[in-house]
N, C-alpha and C positions, 0 to 999 in steps of 0.2 A: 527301563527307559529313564531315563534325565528329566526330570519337571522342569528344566528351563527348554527344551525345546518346542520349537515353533513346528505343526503339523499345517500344512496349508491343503485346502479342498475348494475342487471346483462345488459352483453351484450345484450339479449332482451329486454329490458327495465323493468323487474321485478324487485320490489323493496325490497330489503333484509331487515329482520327485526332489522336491526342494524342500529342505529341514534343516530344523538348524543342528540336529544330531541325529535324523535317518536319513542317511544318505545314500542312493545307491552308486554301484559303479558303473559308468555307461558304455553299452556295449556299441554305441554309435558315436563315440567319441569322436570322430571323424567328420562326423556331422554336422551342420548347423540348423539352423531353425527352417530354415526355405531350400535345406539341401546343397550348399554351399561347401565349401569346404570350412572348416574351422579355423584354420590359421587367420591368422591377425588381419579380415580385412577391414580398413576404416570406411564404414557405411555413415554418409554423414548425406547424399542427393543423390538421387536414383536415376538422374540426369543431369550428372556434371560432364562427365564425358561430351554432350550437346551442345553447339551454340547458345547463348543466353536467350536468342531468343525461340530455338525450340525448345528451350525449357518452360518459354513459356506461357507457347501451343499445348506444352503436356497437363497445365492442371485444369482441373478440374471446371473449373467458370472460365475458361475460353470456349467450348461450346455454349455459351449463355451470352457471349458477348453481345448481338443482335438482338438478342430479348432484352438483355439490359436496357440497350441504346434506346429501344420504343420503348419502352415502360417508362425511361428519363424525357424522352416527347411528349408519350401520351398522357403520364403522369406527376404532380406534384411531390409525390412520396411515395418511393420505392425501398419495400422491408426484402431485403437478400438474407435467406436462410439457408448457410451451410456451413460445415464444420470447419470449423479450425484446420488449414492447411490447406482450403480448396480452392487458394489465389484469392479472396474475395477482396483483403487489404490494399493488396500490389495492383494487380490487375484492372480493378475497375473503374480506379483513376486514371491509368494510362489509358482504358477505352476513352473515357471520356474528352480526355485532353487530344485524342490523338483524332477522335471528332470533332473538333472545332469548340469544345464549349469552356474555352481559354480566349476565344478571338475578341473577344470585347475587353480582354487584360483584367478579367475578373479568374481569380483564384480555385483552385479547387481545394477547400479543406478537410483535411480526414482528421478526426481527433481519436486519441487512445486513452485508458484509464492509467496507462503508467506509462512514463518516460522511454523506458525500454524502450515498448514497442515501438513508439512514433521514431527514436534514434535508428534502431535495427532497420524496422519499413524506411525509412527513408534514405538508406545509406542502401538498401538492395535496390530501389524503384531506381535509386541514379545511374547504377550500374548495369540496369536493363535501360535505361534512357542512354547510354554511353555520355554523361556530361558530371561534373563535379557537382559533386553534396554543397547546395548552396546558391547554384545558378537556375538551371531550370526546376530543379526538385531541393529542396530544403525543410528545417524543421525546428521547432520550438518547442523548449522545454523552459520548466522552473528554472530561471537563476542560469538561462543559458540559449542555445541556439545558432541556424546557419542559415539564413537566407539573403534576399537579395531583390532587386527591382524586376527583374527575369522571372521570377520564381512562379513555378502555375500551380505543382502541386504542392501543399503544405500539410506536412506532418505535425499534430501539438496532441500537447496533453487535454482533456477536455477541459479543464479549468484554463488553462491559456487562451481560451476561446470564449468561457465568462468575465475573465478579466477584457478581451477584446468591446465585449457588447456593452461594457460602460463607457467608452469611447466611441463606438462607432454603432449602438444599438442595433441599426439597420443592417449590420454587416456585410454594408458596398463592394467592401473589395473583395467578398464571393460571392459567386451564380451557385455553386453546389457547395454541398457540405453534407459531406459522410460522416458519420456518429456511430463511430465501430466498435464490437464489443459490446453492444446495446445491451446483452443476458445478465453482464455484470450485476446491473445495477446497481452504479455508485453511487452518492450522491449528485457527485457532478452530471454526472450523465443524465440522472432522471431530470435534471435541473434541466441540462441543456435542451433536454426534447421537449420540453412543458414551453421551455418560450423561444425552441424554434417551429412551435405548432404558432403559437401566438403572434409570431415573423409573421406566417406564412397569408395570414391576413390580411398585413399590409405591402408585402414584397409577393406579388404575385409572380415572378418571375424564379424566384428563389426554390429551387430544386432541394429536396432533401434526401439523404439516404440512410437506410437503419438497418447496420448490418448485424445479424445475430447469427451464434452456435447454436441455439438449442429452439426446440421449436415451441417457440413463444409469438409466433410472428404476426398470429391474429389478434393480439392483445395490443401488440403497434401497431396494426392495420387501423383497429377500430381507434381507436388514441388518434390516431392523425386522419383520418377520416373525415373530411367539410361539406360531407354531401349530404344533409339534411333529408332529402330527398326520396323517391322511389325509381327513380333512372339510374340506371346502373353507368348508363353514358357520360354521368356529369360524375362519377365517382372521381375523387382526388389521391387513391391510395394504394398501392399495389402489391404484391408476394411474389416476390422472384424465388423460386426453391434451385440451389445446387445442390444436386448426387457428387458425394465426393467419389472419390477412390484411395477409401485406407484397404487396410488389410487387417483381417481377423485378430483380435485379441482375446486370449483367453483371458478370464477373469480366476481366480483362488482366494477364498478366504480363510482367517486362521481360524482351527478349530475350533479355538477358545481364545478368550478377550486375554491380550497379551498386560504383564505385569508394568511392560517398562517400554511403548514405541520407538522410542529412539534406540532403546536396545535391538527392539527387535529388527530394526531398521538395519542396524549396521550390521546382526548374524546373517540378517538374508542376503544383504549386499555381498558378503563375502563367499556363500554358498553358490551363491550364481555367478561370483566373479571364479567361482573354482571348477566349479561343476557344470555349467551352459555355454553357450556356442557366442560366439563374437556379438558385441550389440553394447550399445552405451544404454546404462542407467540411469532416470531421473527418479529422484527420492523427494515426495513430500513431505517436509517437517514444518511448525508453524512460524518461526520467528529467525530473529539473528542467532542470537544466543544458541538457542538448539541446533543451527546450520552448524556454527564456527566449532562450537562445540563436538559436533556430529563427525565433522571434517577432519580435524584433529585426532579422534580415537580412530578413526580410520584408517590416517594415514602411519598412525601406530602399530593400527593389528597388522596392514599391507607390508610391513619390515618383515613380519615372520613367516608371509606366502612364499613358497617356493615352487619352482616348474609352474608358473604360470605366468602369462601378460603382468605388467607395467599397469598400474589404476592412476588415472588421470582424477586427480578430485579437483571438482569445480565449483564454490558456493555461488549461487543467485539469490539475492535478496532488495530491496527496496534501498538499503543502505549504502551500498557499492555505489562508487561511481559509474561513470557510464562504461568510461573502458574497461574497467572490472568486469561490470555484467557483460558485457558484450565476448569476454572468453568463452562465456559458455555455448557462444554459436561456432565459435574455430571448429575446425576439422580436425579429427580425430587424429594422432599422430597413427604408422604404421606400429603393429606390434604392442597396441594401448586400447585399455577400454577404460572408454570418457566415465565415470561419475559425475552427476548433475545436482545436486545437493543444492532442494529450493523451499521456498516457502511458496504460497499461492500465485505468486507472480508470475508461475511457468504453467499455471493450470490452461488460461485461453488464450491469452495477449501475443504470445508467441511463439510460436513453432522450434524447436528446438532441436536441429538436425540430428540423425542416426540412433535416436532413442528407438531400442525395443524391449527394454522391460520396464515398469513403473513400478516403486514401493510408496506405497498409500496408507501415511497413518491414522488419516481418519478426520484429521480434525485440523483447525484453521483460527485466526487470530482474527478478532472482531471487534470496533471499537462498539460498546452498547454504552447508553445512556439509559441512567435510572430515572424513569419518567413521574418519578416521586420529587427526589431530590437535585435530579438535572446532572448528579455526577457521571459524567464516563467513563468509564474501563475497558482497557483493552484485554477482553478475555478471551481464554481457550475453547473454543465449543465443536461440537460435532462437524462435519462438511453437510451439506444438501446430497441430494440422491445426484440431481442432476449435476452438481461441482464434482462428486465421485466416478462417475462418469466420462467428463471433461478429462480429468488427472488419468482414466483407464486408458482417453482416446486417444493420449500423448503416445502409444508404443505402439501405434499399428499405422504411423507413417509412411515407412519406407519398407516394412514387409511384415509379417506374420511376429505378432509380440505377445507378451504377459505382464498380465499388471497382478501384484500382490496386495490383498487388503489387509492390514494389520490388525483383521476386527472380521468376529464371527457373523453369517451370511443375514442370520436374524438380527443382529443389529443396525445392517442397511438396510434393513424393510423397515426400521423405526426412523431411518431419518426424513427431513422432511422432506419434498418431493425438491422445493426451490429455496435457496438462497432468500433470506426477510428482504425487502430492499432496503438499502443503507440508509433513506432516507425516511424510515418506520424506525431505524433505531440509535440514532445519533443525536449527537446535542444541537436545537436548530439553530443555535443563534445565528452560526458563520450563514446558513441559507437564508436565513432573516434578511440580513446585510446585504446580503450578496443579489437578492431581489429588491432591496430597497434601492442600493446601487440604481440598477436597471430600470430606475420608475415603476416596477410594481408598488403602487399606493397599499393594498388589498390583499396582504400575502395570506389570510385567512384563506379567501374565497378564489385563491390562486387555481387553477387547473393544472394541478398535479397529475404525474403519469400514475403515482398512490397516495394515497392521502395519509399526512404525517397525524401523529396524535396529539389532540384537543390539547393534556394537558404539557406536552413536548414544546407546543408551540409557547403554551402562556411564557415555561419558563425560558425560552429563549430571549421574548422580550422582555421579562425579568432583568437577565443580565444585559444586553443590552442598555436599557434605560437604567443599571444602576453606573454601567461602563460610561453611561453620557453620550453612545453613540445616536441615542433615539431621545425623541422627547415627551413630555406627558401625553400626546396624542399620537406617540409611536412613529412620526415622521424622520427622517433621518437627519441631526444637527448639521447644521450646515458645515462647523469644527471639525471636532472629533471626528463625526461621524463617517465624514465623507472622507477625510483621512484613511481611516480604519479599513474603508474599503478597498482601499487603493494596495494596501500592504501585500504582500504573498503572505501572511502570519493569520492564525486564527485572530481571534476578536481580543481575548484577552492577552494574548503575546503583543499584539499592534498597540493595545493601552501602553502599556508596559514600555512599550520603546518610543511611545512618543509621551509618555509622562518624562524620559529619562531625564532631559533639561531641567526640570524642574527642579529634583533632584541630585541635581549636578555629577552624573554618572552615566551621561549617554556613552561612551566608549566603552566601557565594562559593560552593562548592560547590552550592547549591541553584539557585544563575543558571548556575553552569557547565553543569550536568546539563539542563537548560531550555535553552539553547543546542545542546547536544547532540541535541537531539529534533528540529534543523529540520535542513535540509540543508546549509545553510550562509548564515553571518551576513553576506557579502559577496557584490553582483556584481560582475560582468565582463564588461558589456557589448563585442562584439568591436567598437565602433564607436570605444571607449575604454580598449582594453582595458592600454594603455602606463599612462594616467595612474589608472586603476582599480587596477595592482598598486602605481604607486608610493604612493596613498592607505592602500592594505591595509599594505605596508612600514610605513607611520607607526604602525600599532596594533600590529604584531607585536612579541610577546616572546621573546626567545633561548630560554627552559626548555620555547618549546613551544606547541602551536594551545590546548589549553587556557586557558592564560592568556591567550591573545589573544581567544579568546570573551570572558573576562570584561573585557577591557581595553576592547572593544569596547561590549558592552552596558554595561557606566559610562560609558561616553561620551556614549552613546545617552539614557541617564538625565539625567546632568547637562546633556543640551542638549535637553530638553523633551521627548523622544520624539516630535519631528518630522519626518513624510517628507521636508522641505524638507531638512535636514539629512544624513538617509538619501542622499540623494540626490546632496546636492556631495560625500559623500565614498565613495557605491561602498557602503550598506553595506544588507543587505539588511531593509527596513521591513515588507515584510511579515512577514517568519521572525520577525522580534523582539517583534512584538507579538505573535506565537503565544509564542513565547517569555515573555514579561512573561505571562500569563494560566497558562501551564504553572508556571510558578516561583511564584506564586499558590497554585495546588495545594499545589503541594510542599512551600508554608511550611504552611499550613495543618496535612497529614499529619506536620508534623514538631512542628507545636503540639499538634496531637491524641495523638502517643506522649511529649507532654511534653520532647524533646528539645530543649536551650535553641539559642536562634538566636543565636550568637556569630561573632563578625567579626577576622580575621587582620590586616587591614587596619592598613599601616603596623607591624607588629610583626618584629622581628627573626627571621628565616627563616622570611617569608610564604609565599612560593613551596614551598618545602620540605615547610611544610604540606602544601602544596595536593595539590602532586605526591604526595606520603605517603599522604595520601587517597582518591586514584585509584588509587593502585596495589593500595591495601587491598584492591579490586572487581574490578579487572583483572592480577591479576599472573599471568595463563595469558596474559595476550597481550603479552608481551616480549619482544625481540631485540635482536642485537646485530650491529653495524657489522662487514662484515667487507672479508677482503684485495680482492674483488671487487667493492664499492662498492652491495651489495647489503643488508638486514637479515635478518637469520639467525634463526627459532626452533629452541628448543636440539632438540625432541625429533623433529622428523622434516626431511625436505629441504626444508621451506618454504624461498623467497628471496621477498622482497620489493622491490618500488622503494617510493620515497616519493612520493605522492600531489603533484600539480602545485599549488600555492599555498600549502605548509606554511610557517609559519614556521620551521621549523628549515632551510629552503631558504637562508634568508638569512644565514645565518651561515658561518662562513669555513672552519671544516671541522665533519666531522658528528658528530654526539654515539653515542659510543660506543654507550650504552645509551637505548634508547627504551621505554614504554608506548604500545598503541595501542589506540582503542577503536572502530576501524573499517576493514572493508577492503572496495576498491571495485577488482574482477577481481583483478593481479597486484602490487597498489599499495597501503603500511599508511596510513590516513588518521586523522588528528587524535592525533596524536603527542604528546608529554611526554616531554623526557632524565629521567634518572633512575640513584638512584645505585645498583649492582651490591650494597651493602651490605644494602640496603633491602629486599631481594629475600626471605631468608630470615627476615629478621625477622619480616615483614608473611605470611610464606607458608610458614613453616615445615614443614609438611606436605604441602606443593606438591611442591615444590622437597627433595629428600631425598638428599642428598649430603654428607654431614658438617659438616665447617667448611664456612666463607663461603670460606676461599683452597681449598680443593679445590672445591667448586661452580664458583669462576669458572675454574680451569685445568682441569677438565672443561669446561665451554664453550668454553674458548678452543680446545683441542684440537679438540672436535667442528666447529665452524665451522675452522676451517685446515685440517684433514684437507679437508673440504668442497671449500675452495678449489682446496689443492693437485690433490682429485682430477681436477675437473671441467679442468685447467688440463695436467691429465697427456697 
């Protein structure tokens, strides 16, 4: 036997015939998984064939419909628990609308944790309403949107509904409001239900709903709960449960912890695209990179398949545009089997027709916050029991599936049972804000749906008050501050673009910050990957990736904003036109606070500017080069490496002092040298160390002791 093969085992210990080198040959080749025949049929709705609207008598929460309706009379807050796919998105807004609770021209709003879904739900609910995306049903996202004076039911992202409540706190223009996806546990979302409990005291009229996949539902019951009480009659809060109808999924895991997931990822995809019965794949991997990545050797090894189907590869990720991700809902051609190649985005949010096998690597991209130092990182970590599960229930939609875990059965009993909530492990400041916004006075003693940590919280208001948004008694400035809230940008990017004036570089800065938003303005194809860095070398600037975002997107400008372009030289066409649309915004809100849009461009210590700039927003995130070939922050034992395609890679030794506005696991990303002077100017109050030469020989000290010790 091969040591790189993958043995896959049910939870029994029964061995599935899928290896990535035992493979048997099937004497039911004929077959498909539900006894079908095998030829190429595209399984994408198990009632397409039906009018739209027996489809949409067949799921599952249309027998609930009457139960809803009373529970929406009898009660304040109704928690709907059921799985992904049982109509709970689509459906329970057209009950509602189609009962009159639109006749007063108040709104129905559903909110999602990612754009996707609100775009998808609201582009099918119009199509079962027989009326155009934008009249009677519409939907809002970041930096976009289709609605109208018509409009009852409205699809958003859940932050498009906290930006709504610093305008309109009371939330007038809706009677109900659906909070779907509740298991996530976003930020947003824990936000959103903490102060539409807080509504719910003063809009007695205002309906809520919380819909969940996974059964957590008495933990929102009691959370929204107003009945003090021992009368069950005055209760305010209720469980609607839907029984779906999926279909059986086997479960398999691999015998042993695999060396390389992405690898193993693409042998199994190929083994089931060779050897198993008709059925689209969706594959979990954590990020872009690993997608595009993944996509590309795939669509490699699929040159050398013969006598078999056509492989449709489709990436989903956070990064695509909207009509990008929305391929991965098209219908399966004849004679093709769909690949779904996602990151966590495809695990609850939305349904993904015709999947019946899932490949599950295990693991998921988190941003944490070090509750020491206040840094966040976007790291790799295990999934939850219950997200593993989620990812298993995506292949037993539309008939009898399997989901592969790319990790032995004993390692799922180690993981945790749920998902931490985002808001136990993120940096507070943007929630700081964002309830200071809101007239929360009090965000200490806020009622949270979890309670963040003591010392999470201090450093949020740290930065804050050193950003100038808050002031010594943490109120929010009336300037800055209320500005800041206003941005779609964290805390320290909104400093940052609205310092730009000052600086006289708000146009570059406004495309740099737009660049910043995507994941990155260059591929790297592994097929190219020699002559892809030496193309990236030709845009890189020595002071730093900042400058090289913008050296890049002018490039991109002056040669027509063409993919053809994109394309001979590596640089990534999709990110830039999200980019170009984001930077749109951005001029915009900086035309609406009157800030003049002035350009550096070509003037005597351009860069300097720029750098100056950034640092104004980011000067908590700076280090310094030390004897260990590591980057040092001053206040606790962070070390860093430098992220793999920096341009300060390219230079011939490293810059002493860095800014960095990203870090991805043990590695600072998107980097800016910078001068040691700049530091106390820009941050005076940061930074509290007397002079500039004793700040820097306290540093130098801290970092050498460092060295010396670790070396002792």
């Amino acid at each position: 036997m091969s040591d790189s093969r993958i043995v896959f085992k049910k939870p029994s210990d029964d061995i599935d015939s899928v290896t990535t080198t035992i493979l048997e040959e099937r004497d039911d080749a004929g077959a498909s998984v539900d006894g079908a025949s095998s030829s190429s049929i595209a399984v994408f709705n198990p009632y397409y064939t039906m009018s739209i609207q027996k489809q949409r008598s067949m799921l599952p929460i249309s027998k609930y419909k009457m139960q809803v309706l009373y529970a929406m009379e009898r009660f304040r807050t109704v928690i709907i628990v059921g799985e992904t796919g049982s109509g709970k998105s689509t459906q329970v807004p057209q009950f509602l609308m189609e009962a009159g609770w639109c006749s007063d021209r108040r709104v129905i709003g559903i909110t999602q944790p990612r754009r996707v879904a609100a775009v998808t739900l609201a582009t099918r609910v119009a199509d079962e309403q027989l009326c155009r995306l934008g009249s009677k049903v519409g939907f809002v996202v970041r930096f976009g949107g289709v609605t109208s004076d018509e409009t009852m039911i409205q699809y958003m992202t859940d932050g498009i509904l906290l930006r709504e409540m610093s305008s309109d706190p009371l939330l007038l223009k809706y009677g109900v409001v659906m909070v779907d996806e509740a298991h996530e546990r976003s930020v947003n979302t824990d936000l959103l239900l903490a102060l539409l409990r807080r509504l719910q005291k003063v809009r007695e009229d205002l309906r809520v709903i919380v819909s969940s996949a996974t059964l957590d539902a008495a933990y929102f019951r009691q959370f929204f709960e107003l009945n003090d009480g021992d009368d069950p009659t005055k209760d305010t809060a209720v469980i609607v449960s839907v029984e779906g109808s999926t279909y059986p999924v086997d479960i398999f895991y691999a015998e042993k912890p695999v060396p390389s997931y992405v690898k193993a990822a693409l042998t199994t995809t190929i083994d089931i695209h060779t050897k198993h019965p008709s059925g689209d794949i969706l594959i979990f991997l954590t990020g872009q990179d690993e997608v595009e990545a993944f996509c590309t050797e795939l669509k490699e090894q699929t040159r050398k398949l013969k006598n078999c189907d056509k492989l449709w590869i489709v990436p989903l990720y956070g990064g695509l545009s909207q009509k990008e991700q929305l391929r991965a809902f098209d219908s399966t051609p004849f004679g093709t089997r769909k690949v779904v190649v996602a990151t966590n985005i495809a695990e609850t949010s939305v349904t993904i027709p015709g999947i019946s096998y899932v490949i599950d690597c295990g693991f998921v991209k988190m941003r944490i916050a070090d509750p020491q130092n206040g840094i966040e990182s976007l790291m790799i970590v295990p999934v939850s029991q219950a997200a593993a599960d989620q990812r298993a229930g995506r292949a037993g939609r539309v008939r009898p599936g399997k989901c592969y875990r790319l990790y032995p059965e004993s390692e799922f009993k180690k993981l945790l049972f749920a998902t931490v909530p985002e808001i136990q492990r993120c940096h507070l400041a943007p929630v700081i804000l964002q309830l200071k916004t809101l007239g929360v006075s009090n965000v200490v003693r806020f009622h949270y749906l979890a309670r963040p940590r003591v010392k999470s919280m201090a450093n949020g208001f740290d930065l804050l008050h050193a950003l100038g948004a808050v002031d010594d008694d943490g109120a929010l400035t009336n300037n800055l501050g209320t500005k800041m809230c206003s941005l779609p940008l964290p805390p320290m990017h909104a400093k940052v673009l609205l310092s730009s004036e000052k600086f006289g570089c708000s146009e570059e800065i406004a495309t740099i910050l737009s660049v910043m938003q995507i994941q990155d303005a260059f591929n790297l194809p592994r097929n190219a990957k020699h002559e892809a860095e030496l193309t990236k070398r030709e845009f890189s600037v020595a002071e730093g990736d900042h400058l090289t975002m913008l050296n890049v997107y002018s490039a991109f400008c002056a040669n027509g904003k063409t993919q053809k372009w994109c394309n001979q030289f590596h640089v990534n066409y999709k990110g830039l036109v999200r980019a170009q649309n984001i930077r749109d915004q951005l001029i915009a809100y900086l035309k609406k606070y009157k800030i003049k849009l002035v350009s550096c461009k070509g003037l005597i210590g351009e860069t300097e500017k720029l750098r100056r700039c950034l640092l104004s927003g980011f000067f908590t995130n700076i280090a310094r080069y030390g004897h260990d070939g590591f980057y040092h922050t001053i206040y606790e034992t962070s070390k860093f490496n430098v992220y793999r395609g920096s341009s300060i890679m390219y230079r011939s030794e490293m810059p002493k002092w860095v800014l960095f506005t990203d870090v991805l696991q043990n590695s600072i990303r998107d980097l800016s040298e910078i001068d040691p002077e700049w530091i106390q100017e820009l941050a005076p109050n940061f930074y509290d160390y007397g002079s500039v030469s004793e700040f820097l020989w306290l540093w130098d000290v801290v970092v050498d002791v460092r060295y010396f010790n670790s070396i002792d």
